[in-house]
N, C-alpha and C positions, 0 to 999 in steps of 0.2 A: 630456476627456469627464467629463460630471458623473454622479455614481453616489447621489445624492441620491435617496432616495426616498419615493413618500410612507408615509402608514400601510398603504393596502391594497397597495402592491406588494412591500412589507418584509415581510407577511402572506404573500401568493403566491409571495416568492424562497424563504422560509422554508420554507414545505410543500413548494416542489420539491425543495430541496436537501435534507430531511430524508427525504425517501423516495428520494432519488437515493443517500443513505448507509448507508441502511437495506437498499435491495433491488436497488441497482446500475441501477436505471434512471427513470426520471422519468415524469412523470404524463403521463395522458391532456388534450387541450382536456374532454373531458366529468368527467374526475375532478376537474380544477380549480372545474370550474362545480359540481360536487354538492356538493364539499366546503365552498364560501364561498357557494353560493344564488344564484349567479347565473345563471343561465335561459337567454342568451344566447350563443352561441359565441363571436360578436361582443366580446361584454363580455370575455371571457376574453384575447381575442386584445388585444385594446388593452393589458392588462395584459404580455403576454407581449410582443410589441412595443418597449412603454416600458423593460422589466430586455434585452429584446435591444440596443437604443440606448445603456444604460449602459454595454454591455460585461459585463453579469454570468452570460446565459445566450445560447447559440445553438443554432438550431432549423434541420433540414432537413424542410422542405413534402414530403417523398414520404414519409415513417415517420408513423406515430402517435405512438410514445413516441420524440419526437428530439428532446427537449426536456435538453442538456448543459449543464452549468457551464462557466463560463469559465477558465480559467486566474485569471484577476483576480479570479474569484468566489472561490477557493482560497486567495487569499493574507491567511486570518485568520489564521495564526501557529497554524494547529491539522491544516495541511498536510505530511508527511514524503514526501520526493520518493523516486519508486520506482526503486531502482536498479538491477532486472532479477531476472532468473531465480537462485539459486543453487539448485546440482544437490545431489543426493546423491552424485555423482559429478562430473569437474570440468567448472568452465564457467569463464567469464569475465565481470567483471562489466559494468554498464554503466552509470556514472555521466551519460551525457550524454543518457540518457532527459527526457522531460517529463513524465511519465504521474505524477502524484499520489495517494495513498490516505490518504483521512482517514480519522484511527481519532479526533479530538478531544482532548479534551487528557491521557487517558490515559497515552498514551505521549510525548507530545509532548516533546523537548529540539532545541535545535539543532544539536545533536549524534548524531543518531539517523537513520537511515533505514530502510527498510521493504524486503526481500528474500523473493521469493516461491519455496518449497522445489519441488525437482524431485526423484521419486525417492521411495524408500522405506527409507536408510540410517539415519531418525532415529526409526522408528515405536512403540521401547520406549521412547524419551522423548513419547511421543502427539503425535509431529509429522510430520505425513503430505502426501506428493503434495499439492501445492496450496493448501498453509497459509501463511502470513506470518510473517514472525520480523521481531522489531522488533531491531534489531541498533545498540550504542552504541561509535559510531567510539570505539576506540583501541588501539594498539600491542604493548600488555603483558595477560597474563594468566594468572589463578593456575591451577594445573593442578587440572583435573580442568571447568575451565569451558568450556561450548558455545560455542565462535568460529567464525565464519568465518574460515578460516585460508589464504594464500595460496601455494602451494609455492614453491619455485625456478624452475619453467618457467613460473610467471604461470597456472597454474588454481588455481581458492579452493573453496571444501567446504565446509560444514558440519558439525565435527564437535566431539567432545570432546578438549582441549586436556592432552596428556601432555608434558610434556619428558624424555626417559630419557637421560640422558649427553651424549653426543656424536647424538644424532637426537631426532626427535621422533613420538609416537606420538600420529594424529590417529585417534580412536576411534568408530566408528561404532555410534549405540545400535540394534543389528538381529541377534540370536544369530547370523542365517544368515550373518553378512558380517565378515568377517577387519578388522581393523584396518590401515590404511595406516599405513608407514615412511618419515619422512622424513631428511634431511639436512639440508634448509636450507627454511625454511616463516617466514611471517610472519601475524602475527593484522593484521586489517583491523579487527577488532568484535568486542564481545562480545553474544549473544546474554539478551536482556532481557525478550523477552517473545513473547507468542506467538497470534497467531489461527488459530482453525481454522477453515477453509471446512467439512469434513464433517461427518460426525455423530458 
């Protein structure tokens, strides 16, 4: 499948995907036409057609705004695959997700994936219900660092990284809420960075 494109449809992938990363969802057939002058709904759709044929966008006919990126369209190397929910409390993760979030090359390493907070255990570090922690796979970490850290029974957390003797003490930044005691816990990541959905 050839994904060759010409000037104005490299123009129109561009404005979709730039407002599809900006506000989570894609343009209207009429905001396409305002934004490039073209008159015709007709004209729009040819355009939208041709990046559907390459594989770069697909469209469902019953929504207005149904206009999605491909998978294909994603894979600039500025893509961190989403590997599910982490709670404030415990979950499990889910590596076998497809679901992509571009944050661009901010955070970008190949090393890195993208974990969405559940919960309210991290809200003195202003990391709240529904944010994203950009999380850098690895094993070790020095104490007092935000990991994801994964118990003995296989649930992972969120917290700050203490080792005290013989357990570990994973630290939640919330006054209201006690620290968990572990025994045996393993870091998945270390916590890198950080978006926030709310205000």
């Amino acid at each position: 499948m050839s994904t060759q494109l010409t000037d104005r449809q490299q123009k129109v992938y561009d404005m979709i995907r730039s407002l599809i990363v900006k506000r989570g969802y894609g343009p209207t057939v009429r905001e396409i036409g305002e934004y490039f002058g073209i008159k015709s709904p007709n004209g729009v759709m040819c355009h939208l057609r041709a990046l559907e044929r390459k594989g770069l966008i697909t469209r469902s006919p019953n929504k207005s705004r149904a206009i999605e990126l491909t998978h294909a369209a994603d894979r600039n190397g500025h893509a961190l695959p989403m590997a599910g929910m982490v709670s404030a409390g415990p979950t499990t993760l889910a590596f076998e997700q497809n679901d992509r979030v571009d944050f661009s090359e901010m955070f970008f390493k190949d090393d890195r994936f993208i974990l969405r907070v559940s919960g309210d255990s991290m809200i003195d570090a202003h990391i709240t219900d529904g944010d994203y922690v950009v999380i850098q796979k690895q094993e070790n970490a020095e104490s007092g660092q935000m990991v994801v850290a994964q118990t003995g029974d296989g649930e992972a957390t969120l917290k700050f990284w203490y080792p005290e003797g013989n357990r570990i003490r994973l630290q939640p930044a919330n006054a209201s809420m006690d620290p968990i005691y572990v025994k045996d816990a393993k870091v998945i990541g270390v916590a890198v960075g950080v978006v926030r959905t709310g205000v």
